[in-house]
MOPAC internal coordinates of N, CA, C and O (Angstrom, degrees):
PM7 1SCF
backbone

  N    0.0000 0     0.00 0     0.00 0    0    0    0
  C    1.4450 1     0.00 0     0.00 0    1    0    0
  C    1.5149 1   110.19 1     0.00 0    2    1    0
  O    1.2310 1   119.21 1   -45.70 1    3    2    1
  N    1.3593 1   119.11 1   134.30 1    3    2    1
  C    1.3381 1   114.10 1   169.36 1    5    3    2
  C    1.5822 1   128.96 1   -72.80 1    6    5    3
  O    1.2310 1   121.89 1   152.25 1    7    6    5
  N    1.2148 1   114.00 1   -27.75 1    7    6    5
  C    1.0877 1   116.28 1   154.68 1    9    7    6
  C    1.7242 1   141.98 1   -59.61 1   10    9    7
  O    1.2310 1   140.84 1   125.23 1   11   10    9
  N    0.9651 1    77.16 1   -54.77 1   11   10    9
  C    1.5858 1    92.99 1   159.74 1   13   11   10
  C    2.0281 1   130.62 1   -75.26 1   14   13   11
  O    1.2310 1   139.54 1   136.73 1   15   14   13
  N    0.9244 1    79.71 1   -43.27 1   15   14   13
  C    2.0879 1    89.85 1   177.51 1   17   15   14
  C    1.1771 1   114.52 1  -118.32 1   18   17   15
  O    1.2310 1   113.25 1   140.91 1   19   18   17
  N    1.4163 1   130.36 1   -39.09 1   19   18   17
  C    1.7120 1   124.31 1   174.74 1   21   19   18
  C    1.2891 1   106.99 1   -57.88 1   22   21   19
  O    1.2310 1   125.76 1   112.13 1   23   22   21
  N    1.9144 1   106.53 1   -67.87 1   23   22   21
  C    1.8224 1    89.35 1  -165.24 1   25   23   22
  C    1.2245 1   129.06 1   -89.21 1   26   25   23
  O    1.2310 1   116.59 1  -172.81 1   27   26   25
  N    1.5319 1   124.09 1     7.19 1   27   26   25
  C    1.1895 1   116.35 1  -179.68 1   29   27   26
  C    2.2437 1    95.93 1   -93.97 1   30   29   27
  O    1.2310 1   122.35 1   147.74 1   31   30   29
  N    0.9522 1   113.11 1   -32.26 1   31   30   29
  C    1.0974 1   101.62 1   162.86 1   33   31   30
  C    1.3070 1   154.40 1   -43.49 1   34   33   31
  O    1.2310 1   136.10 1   133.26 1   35   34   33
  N    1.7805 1    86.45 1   -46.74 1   35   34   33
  C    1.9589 1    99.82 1   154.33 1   37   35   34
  C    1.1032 1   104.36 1   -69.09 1   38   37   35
  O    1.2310 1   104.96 1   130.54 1   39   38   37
  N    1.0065 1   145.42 1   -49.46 1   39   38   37
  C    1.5286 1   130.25 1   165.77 1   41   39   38
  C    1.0133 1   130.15 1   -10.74 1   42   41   39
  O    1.2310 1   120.49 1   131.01 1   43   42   41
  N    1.4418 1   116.67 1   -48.99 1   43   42   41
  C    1.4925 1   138.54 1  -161.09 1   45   43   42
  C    1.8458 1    93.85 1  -101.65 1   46   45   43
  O    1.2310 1   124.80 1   157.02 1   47   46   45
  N    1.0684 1   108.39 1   -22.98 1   47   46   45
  C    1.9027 1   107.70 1   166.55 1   49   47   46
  C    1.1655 1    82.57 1    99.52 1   50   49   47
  O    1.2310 1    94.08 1  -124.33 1   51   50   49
  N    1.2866 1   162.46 1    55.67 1   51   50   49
  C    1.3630 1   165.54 1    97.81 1   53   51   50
  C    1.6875 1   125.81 1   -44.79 1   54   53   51
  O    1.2310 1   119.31 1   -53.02 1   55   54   53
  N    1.2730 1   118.91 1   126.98 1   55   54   53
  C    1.1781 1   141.43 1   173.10 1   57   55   54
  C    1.3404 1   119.91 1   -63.70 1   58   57   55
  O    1.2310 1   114.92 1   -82.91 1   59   58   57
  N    1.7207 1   127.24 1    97.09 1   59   58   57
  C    1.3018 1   106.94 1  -165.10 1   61   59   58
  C    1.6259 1   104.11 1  -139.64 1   62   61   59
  O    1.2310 1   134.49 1   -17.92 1   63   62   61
  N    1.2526 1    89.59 1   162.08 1   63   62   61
  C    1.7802 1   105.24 1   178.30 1   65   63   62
  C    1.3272 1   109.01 1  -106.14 1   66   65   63
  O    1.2310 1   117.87 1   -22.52 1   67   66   65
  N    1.5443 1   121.66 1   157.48 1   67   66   65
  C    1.3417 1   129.75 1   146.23 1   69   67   66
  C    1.4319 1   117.13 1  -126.69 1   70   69   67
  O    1.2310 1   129.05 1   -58.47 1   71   70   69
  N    1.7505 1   100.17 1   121.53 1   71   70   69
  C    1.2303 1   121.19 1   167.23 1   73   71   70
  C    1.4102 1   132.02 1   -49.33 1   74   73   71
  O    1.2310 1    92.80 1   -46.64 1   75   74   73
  N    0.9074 1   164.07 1   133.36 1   75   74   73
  C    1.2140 1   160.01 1  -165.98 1   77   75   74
  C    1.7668 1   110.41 1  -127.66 1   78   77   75
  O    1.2310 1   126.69 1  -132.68 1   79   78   77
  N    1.3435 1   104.73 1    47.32 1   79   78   77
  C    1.5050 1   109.17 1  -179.41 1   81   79   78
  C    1.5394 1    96.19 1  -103.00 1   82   81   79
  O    1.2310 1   124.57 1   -23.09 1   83   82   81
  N    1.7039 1   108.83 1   156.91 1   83   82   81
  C    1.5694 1   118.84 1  -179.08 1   85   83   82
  C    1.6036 1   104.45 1    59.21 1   86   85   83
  O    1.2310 1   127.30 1    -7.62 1   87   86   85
  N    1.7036 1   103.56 1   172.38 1   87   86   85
  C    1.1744 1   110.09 1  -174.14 1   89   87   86
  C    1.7799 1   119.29 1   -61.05 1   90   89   87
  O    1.2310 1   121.71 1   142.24 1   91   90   89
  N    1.5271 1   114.34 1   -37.76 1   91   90   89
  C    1.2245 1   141.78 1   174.41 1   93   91   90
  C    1.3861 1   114.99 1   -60.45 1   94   93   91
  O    1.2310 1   124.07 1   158.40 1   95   94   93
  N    1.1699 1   109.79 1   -21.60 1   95   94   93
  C    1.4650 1   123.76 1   165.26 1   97   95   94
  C    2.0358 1   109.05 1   -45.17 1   98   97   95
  O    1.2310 1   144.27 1    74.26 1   99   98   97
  N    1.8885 1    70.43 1  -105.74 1   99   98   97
  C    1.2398 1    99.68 1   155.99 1  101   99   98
  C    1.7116 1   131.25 1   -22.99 1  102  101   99
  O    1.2310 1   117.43 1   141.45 1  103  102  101
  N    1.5770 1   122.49 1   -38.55 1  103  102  101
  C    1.2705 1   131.16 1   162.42 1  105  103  102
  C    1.1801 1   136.19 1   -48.07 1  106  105  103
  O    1.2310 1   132.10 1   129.39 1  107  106  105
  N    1.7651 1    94.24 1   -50.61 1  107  106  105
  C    1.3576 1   127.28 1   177.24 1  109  107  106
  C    1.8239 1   120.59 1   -83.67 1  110  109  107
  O    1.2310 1   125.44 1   154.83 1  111  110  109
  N    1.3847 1   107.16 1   -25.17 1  111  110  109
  C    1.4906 1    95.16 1   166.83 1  113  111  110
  C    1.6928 1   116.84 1   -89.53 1  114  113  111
  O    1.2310 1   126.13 1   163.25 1  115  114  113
  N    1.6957 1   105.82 1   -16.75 1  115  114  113
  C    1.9177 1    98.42 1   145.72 1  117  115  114
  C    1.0662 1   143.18 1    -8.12 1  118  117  115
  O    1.2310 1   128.20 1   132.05 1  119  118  117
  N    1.4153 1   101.82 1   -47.95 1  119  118  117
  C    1.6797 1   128.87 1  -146.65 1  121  119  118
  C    1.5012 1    91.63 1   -75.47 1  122  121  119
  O    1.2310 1   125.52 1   -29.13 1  123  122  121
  N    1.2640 1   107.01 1   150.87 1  123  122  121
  C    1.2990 1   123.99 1   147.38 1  125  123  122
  C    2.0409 1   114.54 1   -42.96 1  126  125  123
  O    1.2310 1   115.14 1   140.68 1  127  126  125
  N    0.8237 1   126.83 1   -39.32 1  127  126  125
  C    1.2709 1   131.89 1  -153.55 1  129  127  126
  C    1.8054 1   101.73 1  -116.09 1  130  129  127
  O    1.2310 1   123.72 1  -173.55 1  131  130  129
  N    1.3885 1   110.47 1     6.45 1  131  130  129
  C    1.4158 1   107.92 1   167.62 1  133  131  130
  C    1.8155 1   100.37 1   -89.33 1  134  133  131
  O    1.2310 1   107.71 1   149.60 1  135  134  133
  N    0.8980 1   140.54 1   -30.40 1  135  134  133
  C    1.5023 1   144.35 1   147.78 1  137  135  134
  C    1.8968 1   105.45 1   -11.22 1  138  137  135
  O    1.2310 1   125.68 1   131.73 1  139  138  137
  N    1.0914 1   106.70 1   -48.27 1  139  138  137
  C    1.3049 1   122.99 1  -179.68 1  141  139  138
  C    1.2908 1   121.16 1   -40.58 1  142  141  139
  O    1.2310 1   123.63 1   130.95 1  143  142  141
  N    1.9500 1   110.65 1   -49.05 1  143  142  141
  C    1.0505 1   112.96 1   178.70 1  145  143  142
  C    1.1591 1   122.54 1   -93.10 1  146  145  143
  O    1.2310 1   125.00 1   -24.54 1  147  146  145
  N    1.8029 1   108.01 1   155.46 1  147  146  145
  C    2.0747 1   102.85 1  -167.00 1  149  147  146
  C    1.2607 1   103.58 1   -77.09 1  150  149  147
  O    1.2310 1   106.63 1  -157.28 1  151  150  149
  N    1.2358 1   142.48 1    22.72 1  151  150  149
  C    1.6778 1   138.12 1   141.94 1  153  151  150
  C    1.4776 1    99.89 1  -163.21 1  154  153  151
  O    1.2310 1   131.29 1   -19.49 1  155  154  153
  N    1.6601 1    95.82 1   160.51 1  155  154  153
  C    1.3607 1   120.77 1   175.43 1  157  155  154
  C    1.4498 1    97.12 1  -124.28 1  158  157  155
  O    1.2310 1   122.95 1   -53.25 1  159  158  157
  N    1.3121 1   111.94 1   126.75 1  159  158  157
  C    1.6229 1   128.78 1  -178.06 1  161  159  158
  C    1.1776 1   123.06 1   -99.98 1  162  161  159
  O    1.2310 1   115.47 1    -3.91 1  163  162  161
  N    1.4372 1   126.21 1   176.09 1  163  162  161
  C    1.6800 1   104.11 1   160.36 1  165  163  162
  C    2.1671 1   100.49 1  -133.02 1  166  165  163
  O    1.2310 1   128.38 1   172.61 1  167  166  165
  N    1.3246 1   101.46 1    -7.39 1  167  166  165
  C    1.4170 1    99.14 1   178.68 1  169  167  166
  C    1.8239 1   101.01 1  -172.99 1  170  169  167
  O    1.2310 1   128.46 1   -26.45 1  171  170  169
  N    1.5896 1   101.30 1   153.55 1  171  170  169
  C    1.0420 1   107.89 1  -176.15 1  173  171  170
  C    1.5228 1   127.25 1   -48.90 1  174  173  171
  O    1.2310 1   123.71 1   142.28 1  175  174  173
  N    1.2074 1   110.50 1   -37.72 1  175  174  173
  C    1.5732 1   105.59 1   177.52 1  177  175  174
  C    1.5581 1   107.17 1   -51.38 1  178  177  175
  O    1.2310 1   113.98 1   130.25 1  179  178  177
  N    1.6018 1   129.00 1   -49.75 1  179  178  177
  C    1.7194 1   118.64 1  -172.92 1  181  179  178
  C    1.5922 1   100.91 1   -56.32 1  182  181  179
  O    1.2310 1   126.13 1   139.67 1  183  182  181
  N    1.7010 1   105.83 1   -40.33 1  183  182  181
  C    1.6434 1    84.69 1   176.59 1  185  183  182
  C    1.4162 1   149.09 1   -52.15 1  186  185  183
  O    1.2310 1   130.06 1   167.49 1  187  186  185
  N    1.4760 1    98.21 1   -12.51 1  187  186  185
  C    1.6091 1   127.09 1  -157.89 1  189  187  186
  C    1.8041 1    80.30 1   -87.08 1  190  189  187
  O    1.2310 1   130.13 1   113.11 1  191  190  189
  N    1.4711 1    98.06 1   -66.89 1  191  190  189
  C    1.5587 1    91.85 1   164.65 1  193  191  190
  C    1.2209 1   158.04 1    29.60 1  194  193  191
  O    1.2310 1   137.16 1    68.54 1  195  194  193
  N    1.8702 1    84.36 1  -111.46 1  195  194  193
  C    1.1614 1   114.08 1   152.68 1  197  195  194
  C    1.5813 1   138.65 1   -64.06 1  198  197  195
  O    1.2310 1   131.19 1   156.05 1  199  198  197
  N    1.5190 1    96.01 1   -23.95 1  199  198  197
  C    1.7693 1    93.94 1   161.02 1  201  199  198
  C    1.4303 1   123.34 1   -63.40 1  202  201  199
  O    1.2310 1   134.34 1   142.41 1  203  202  201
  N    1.3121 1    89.88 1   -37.59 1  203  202  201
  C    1.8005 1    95.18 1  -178.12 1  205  203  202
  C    1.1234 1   135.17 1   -81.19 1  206  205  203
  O    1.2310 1   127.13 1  -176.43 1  207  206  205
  N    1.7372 1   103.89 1     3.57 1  207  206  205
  C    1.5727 1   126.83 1   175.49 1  209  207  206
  C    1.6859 1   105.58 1    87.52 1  210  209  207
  O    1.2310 1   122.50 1  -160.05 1  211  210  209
  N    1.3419 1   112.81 1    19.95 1  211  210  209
  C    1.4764 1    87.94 1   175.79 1  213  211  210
  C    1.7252 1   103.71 1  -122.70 1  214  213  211
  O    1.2310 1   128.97 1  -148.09 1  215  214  213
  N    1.2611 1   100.32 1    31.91 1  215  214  213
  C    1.1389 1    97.95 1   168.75 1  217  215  214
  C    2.0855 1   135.84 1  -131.41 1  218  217  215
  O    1.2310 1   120.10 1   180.00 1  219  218  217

């Protein structure tokens, strides 16, 4: 959720993703404020990915 885990996280100077699994997913990276996070995903494997820089 971006509300909940994206922005209070950058807050904290943390590096974060939003998942886009389930409908709530998907709802929530809609938002204006999913922009926020340094990627938008759609399943764990891109995350694996993206940790490792190849994504």
């Amino acid at each position: 959720r971006v509300d909940n885990d994206v922005l209070p996280a950058r807050r904290a100077g943390m590096r974060t993703v939003l998942l886009r699994r389930g409908i709530y997913g998907y709802r929530h990276a809609a938002t204006e404020d999913a922009a926020r996070a340094d990627a938008v995903l759609d399943d764990l494997h891109q995350l694996a990915d993206w940790i490792a820089g190849r994504g």
